[in-house]
N, C-alpha and C positions, 0 to 999 in steps of 0.2 A: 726731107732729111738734111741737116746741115753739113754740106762737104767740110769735112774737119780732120786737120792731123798736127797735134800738138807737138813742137818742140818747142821748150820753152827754155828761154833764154833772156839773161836780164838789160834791158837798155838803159844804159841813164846816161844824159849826155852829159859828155865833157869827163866823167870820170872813170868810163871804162877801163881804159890804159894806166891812169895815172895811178888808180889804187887796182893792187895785185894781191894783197893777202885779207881775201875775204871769206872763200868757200873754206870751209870744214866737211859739210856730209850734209848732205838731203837725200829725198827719196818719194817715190807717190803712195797713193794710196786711191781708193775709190770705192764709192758707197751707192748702192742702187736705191733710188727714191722713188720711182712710179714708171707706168706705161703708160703713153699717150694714145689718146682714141684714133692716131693714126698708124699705131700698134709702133712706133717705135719707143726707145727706152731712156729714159728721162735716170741721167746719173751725175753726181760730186763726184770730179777729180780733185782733188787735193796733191799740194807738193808739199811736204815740209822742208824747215832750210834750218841749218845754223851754220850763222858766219859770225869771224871776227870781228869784234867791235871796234877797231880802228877803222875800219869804214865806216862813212857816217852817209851813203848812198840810198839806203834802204827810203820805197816809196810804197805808197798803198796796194799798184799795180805792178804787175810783170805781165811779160809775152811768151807765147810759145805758141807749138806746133802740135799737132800728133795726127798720124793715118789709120784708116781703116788699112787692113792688109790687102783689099783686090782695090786700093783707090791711086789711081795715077797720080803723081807730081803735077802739078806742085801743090805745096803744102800752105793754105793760107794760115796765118798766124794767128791768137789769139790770146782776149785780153784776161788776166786771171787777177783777182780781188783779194787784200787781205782778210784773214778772217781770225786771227791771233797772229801779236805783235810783240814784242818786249825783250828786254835786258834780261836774263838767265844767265844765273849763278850755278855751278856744279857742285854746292853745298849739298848733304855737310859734308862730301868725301873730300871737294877740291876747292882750290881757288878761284880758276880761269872765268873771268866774265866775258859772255857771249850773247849774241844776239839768236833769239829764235823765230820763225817764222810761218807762217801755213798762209798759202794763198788756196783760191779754190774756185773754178770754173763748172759750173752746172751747163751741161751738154744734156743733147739729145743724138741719142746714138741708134743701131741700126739693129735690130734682135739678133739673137744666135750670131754673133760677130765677132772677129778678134782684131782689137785695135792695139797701134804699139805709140808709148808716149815716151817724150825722151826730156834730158832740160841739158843745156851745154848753156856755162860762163865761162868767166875768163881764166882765172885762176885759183889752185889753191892758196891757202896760209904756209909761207915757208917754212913753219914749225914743225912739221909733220913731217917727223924723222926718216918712218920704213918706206918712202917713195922715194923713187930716182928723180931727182931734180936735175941732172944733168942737160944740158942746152934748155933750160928755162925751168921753169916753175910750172907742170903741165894744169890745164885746166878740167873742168870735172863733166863727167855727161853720165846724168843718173839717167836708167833706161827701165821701162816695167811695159807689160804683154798683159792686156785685159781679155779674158772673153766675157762678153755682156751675156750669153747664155750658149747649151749647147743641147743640140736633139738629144733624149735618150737619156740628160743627165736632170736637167732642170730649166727653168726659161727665163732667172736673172742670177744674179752673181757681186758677193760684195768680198772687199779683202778684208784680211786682220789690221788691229791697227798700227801703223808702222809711224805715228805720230814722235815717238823720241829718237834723235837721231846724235846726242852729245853725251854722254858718260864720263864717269870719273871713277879710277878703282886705284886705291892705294896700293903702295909697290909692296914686292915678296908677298901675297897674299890671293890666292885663288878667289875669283868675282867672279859673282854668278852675273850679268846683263841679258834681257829678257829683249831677243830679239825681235818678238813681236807677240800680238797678242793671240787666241785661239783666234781660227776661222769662226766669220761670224754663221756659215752657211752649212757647218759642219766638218769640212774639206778635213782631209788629211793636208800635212805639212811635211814638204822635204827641204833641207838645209845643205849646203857648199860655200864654203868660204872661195871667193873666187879674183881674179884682180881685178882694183879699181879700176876704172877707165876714163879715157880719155875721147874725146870726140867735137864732130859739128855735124851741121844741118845745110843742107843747100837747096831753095825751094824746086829746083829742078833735078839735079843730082839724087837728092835725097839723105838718108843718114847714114852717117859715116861714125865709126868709132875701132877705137884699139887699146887694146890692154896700159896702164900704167906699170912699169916695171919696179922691182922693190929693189932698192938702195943694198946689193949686195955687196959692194964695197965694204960695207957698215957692219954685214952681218944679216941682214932682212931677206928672206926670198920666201917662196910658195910652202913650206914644207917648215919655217919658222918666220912666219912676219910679222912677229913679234921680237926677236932676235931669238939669239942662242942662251939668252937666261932669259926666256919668256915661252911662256904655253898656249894653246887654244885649245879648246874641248869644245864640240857641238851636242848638246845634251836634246837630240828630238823630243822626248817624249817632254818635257817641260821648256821647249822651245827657249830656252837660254844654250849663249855663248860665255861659257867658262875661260877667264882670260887670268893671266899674270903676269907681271913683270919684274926683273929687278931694279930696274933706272926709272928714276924720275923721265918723262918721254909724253909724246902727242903723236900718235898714232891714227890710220888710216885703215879700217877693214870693210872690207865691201861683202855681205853674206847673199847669195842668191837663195829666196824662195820660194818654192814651186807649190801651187795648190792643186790635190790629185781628188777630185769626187768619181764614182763609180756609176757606169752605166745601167743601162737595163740588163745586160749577159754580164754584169756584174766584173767588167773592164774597167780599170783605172784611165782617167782622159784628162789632161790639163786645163787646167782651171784658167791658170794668172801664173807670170813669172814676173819675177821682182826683185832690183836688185838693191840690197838695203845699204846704204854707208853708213857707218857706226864710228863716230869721231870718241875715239880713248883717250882723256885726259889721264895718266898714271902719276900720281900725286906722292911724295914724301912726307907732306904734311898732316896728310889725317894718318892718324894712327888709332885702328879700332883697338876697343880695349877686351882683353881676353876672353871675355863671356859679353859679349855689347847687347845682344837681344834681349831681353829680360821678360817674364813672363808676369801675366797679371795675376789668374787664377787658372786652377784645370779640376775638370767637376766630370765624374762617372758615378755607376752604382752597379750592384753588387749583381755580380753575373750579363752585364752588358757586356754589349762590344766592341767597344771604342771607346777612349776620351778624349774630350776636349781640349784644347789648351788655347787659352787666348794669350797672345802678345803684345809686347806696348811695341810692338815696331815689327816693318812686314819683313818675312823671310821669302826666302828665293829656296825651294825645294827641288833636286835634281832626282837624277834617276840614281842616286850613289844613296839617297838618303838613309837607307836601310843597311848600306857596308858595314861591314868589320865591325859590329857591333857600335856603329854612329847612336844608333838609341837602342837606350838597355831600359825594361823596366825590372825592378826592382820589389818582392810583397814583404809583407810587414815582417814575413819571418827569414828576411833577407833570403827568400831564395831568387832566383832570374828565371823571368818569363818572356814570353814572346811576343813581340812587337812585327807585326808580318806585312804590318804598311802602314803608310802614312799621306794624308794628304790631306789642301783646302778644305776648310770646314765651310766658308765665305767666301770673305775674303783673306788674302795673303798672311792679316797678322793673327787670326782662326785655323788651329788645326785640329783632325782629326786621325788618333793614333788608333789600327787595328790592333783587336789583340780577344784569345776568349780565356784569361787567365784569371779575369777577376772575379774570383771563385770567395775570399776570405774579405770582412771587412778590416777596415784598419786603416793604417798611411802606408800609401803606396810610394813610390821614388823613381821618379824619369829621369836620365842618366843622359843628353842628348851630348856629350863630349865626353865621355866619361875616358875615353883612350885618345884624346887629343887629336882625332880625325875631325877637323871642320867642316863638311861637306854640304851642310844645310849653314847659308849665310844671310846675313841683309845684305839692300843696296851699296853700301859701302865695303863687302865686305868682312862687315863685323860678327862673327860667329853667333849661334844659337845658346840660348841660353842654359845653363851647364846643371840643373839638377832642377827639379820642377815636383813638389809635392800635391799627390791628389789624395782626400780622406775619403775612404768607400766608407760611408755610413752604414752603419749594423742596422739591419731592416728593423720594422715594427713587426709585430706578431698577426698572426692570422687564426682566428679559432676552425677549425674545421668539424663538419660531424651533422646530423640531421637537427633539422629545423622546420618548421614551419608546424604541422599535426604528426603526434607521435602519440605510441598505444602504449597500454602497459604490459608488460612482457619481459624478452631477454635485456639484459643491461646492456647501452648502445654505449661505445666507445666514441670519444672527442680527444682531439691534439690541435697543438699547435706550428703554422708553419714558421720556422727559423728558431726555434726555442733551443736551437744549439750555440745560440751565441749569446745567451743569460744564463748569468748565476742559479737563480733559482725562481721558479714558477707556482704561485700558489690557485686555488682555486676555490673559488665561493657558487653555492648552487643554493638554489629557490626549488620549495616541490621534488625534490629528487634528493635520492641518497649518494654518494660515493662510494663504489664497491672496492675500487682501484688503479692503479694508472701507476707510469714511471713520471719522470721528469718533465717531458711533456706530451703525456698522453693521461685522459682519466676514463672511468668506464660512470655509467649514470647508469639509475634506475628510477625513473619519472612516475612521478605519482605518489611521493612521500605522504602527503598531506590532502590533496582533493583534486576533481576535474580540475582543467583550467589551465592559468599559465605556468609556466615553469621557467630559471632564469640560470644560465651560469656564465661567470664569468673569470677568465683565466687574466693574472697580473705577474707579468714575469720583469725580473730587475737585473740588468748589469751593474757589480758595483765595480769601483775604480782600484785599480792595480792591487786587490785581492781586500782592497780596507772595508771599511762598512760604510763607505760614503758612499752613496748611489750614484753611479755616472748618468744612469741611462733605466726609467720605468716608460715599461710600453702595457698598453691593456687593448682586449678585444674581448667582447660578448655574443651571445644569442640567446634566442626566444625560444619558446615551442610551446602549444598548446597540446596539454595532457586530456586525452580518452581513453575511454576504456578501464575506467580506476573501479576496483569493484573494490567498493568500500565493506568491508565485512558486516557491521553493524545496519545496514541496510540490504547486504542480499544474502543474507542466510535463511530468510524467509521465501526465498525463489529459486525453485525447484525447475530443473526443467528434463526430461525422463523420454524414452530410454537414453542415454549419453554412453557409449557410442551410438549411433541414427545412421538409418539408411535411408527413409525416406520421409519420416515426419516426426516430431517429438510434441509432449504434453509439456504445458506450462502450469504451474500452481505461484501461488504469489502475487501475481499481476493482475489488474486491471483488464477485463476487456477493454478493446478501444486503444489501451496503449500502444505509443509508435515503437517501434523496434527496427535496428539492425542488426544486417548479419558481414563483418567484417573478416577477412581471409588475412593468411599471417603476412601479408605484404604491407596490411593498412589500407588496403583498398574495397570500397565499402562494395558487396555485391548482391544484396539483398535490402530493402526498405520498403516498409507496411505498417496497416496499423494490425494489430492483433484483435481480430474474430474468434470470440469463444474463447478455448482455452488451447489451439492445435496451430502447430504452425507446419508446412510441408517447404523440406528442404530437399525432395528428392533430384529437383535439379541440381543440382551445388556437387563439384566433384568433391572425391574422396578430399579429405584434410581435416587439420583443425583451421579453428574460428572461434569468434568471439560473439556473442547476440550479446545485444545493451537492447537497454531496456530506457525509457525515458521517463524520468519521474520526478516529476519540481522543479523541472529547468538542468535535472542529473541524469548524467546516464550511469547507468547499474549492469555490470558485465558480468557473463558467464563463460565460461569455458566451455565449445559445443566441438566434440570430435565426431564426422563422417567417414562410416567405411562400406565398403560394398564386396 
C-alpha cells in the first residue's frame, strides 16, 4: 500500500509571494476506479481550482498531502497532473474572466478506510468582499474526509460532482446555484453553510486550520454572509443554494457536505465530508428578461398523467416549485386543475408536470408565473417561462361489440369508444339490418342476406366551431362471420319433431350422411356428427335451446331445437 497523505499545496518558484490575489474557491472530489488483486482500492482524487487570472503561475503540476487517519507523520507529498485547463468566462450571467483548473492524482488506497485530504495556498483575491481581511489577505485550505468503503454499508465509495466551483447571479434576484450533483452511489446528502478557512500542513506536526472570519465591520457574519440586503436558502432536496444580493460584490461561501448511506440495522453512517467553496460573482450587468426560459413544445394526451415540456434553456427546480400557485394549469373551459408535482423529465431543460385532470380534449394553458412568484429559474437567474400551451388531441374512435363467428339470433349491440367528442356518427353495415342505437351505440341483426361475412363500419366527424367544415373524420370497423342463417327458401322443407325433445328427435328433409351441428345459445358448438338414418339423440345436452345446422352445399341450414326434461 502506498504511505500517502495529501496536502496539497501549490509551489511555483519565485512567485509565491510576489503574486497574492489568485485563489477564488476549490474543492476535491473522488471517484473509485477498481480493486487491485492485492485487494486494495485503486481511486481519482481530483481538486478543482479557480483562480484569478492576474496570475499567470499556473503549471501542469501541483503538490499536496493527504493521511490515512491511524497513519503517523509525516506526510510525504505528492505529485498531481492537470486534467482540464483554461480561461472561463461567467457568461452569460457575468463578466469576470477566470482561470479554471482540475488536477488529479490516481492513488491506491487501503479498503474500508477514512482518509482526510486537505490543499493550503497562499492567498485569497482581495476582491472578495464578506471575509475579514484584516492583518493580511488570509490564505485558503480546502479540506474533504473520504471513506473508500465501510463494513455493513458497502465495499467502495465515490462523491457527487463538485467539479464547478465559480458562479455568477445577477443582483436583486433569487439564484438557484446547484451545489453539487446527486450522489453517484445513491447516498443521501446533508448541507451547512459553514466558515471558510484558513490553514497549513507541517510534515510532522500535521494539519492545522481555523475558521476565516466574515468582514462584520461591513455587515457580513454567519447568520447573513451575504450582507444585510442578501439571502441564502439551502434547498436539500434539489441540492441548490438559493442566493441574492443587492450590490454588485464577489463573495466567499464555503457549504459543507455530508454523504449518509444506511447500514444493515438500517443506521445512517458517514460516507465523505466535504467542504465546497462557491466563488459568487453578483453581476449588475446581466439583467434577465422577465420571462428568459422559453419553451419549445409540451405534448400530453387525453386522460394521461403528466406533461411534457421541453425547454430551450435548463431550469433549476426547487423544493418551492409548486408554491402559491408557481404553476397553474388551466382546461380549455378555463377552469383550474391541479398540478401536484413537478420534475426532470431528462435532463434539466425536460419537464415533467403531474397532474390527472386531463379529462377533456382541447388547449390546455400552463401558467408557471402566472402570480409573479419566480421560484423555478435558469442559471442566471432568468425566470421560467410565463404561459406554455399543450393541445390534448380529441382521440380516434374505437368500434366495440362481437366479432370474430356470430349466430343468428337476438340483435347484438356495438358503440363506439370516445364518440362523445363528435358531432355526429353515421354507420354503414354488410349482411345485417340495423334495428337501433343512439349517437353512438347501434344494435345489428346479422344475417340480412346469407351465411358468411358481415361488415360494419362506424364514421364519426368533428366539425369546426359548429360550421360544416369538418375539423376532424375518424373511422373504425369490424368483421364477423354469420352462422346459423336459416334461410327460409331452403329450410321449410326440414322438419325436425318432437320440438320440445328430451331425449331424441326425427329429422325429415335431410340427407342421411349429412354433417350436423348442435350449437347452445352461447355460440359454442357442443354436438357434431354425421346424421345416420333419420334420429339424432340429444339426451345428453342439458335443458335449453339450440340451434341444429344442417350442412348443405357448402351452407349451413338452422333450426330452432328446444330441450326440456
Amino acid at each position: 500500500m502506498k504511505n500517502a497523505t495529501l496536502f496539497i499545496f501549490f509551489l511555483f518558484t519565485g512567485v509565491l509571494c510576489a503574486q497574492y490575489d489568485v485563489d477564488l474557491a476549490g474543492n476535491f472530489s473522488y471517484e473509485y476506479v477498481s480493486t487491485n488483486t492485492d485487494g486494495t482500492v485503486k481511486y481519482n482524487i481530483k481538486f478543482h481550482y479557480a483562480g484569478d487570472t492576474s496570475w499567470t503561475g499556473m503549471t501542469t503540476t501541483t503538490y499536496g498531502s493527504y493521511k490515512k487517519n491511524s497513519t503517523p507523520t509525516p506526510y510525504p507529498s505528492l505529485s498531481m497532473s492537470t486534467v482540464q485547463s483554461g480561461l472561463m468566462n461567467s457568461s452569460p450571467c457575468g463578466d469576470h474572466v477566470f482561470n479554471k483548473f482540475t488536477w488529479q492524482q490516481t492513488l491506491d488506497l487501503d479498503p474500508y478506510s477514512q482518509y482526510e485530504f486537505v490543499h493550503n495556498w497562499c492567498c485569497r483575491a482581495p476582491y472578495i468582499v464578506n471575509i475579514d481581511t484584516n492583518g493580511g489577505i488570509p490564505n485558503q485550505y480546502a479540506r474533504m474526509i473520504m471513506l473508500t468503503g465501510r463494513q455493513g454499508v458497502r465495499p467502495n465509495n465515490s462523491s457527487p460532482d463538485y467539479s464547478n466551483v465559480y458562479f455568477s447571479a445577477p443582483i436583486n434576484t433569487e439564484t438557484p446555484l446547484e451545489i453539487c450533483s446527486a450522489d453517484p452511489d445513491g447516498d443521501s446528502l446533508s448541507f451547512v453553510i459553514i466558515n471558510s478557512k484558513r490553514g497549513s500542513i507541517h510534515p510532522v506536526q500535521g494539519f492545522t486550520m481555523n475558521n476565516i472570519s466574515y468582514d462584520t465591520i461591513s455587515g457580513y457574519n454567519s447568520t447573513q454572509p451575504l450582507g444585510p440586503g442578501g439571502s441564502v436558502f439551502i434547498d436539500p432536496s434539489s441540492r441548490m443554494l438559493l442566493v441574492k444580493s443587492d450590490s454588485s460584490q464577489f463573495n466567499l461561501l464555503t457549504v459543507r457536505v455530508i454523504e449518509w448511506a444506511k447500514d444493515t440495522t438500517n443506521t445512517y453512517k458517514i460516507m465523505g465530508v466535504n467542504n465546497k467553496e462557491m466563488f459568487i460573482d453578483f453581476t449588475g450587468v446581466y439583467a434577465p428578461s422577465l420571462y428568459g426560459i422559453n419553451a419549445n413544445y409540451a405534448s400530453s394526451a387525453l386522460n394521461s398523467d403528466s406533461i411534457y415540456v421541453n425547454l430551450k434553456n435548463d431550469v433549476h427546480l426547487t423544493s418551492r416549485s409548486l408554491d402559491s400557485n408557481i404553476v397553474t394549469l388551466v382546461s380549455p373551459s378555463a377552469d383550474t386543475a391541479l398540478i401536484s408535482a413537478m420534475k426532470y423529465a431528462g435532463s434539466k431543460s425536460e419537464l415533467f408536470l403531474r397532474t390527472d385532470s386531463l379529462d377533456v380534449p382541447g388547449v390546455w394553458k400552463i401558467y408557471f408565473t402566472k402570480h409573479g412568484n419566480f421560484a423555478n429559474r435558469g442559471k442566471c437567474g432568468e425566470p421560467l417561462v410565463d404561459t406554455v400551451l399543450v393541445n390534448i388531441p380529441i382521440p380516434g374512435i374505437q368500434l366495440i361489440g362481437d366479432t370474430g363467428y356470430v349466430y343468428v339470433g337476438p340483435s347484438r349491440e356495438y358503440y363506439v369508444l370516445n364518440g362523445q367528442y363528435y358531432d355526429s356518427i353515421s354507420w354503414i353495415c354488410t349482411n345485417g339490418n340495423l334495428t337501433g342505437g343512439h349517437h353512438d351505440t347501434v344494435q345489428v341483426n346479422w344475417g340480412a342476406s346469407s351465411n358468411g361475412p358481415g361488415f360494419l363500419l362506424a364514421e364519426a366527424v368533428k366539425l369546426k366551431n359548429g360550421s360544416n367544415f369538418i375539423l376532424l373524420l375518424s373511422r373504425d370497423s369490424l368483421t364477423v362471420d354469420v352462422n346459423g342463417l336459416s334461410l327460409k327458401e331452403r329450410t321449410r322443407d326440414i322438419l325436425i319433431y318432437p320440438n320440445p325433445t328430451s331425449n331424441e328427435i326425427g329429422v325429415t328433409g335431410v340427407a342421411s350422411g349429412t354433417d350436423y351441428e348442435v350449437i347452445n345459445s352461447d355460440g359454442t358448438t357442443v354436438m357434431r356428427n354425421r346424421l345416420e338414418g333419420s334420429k339424432i339423440n340429444v339426451s345428453e345436452l342439458p335443458t335449453g335451446p339450440y340451434f341444429l345446422r344442417f350442412r348443405n352445399n357448402g351452407t349451413w341450414l338452422s333450426k330452432e331445437l328446444i330441450i326440456t326434461r
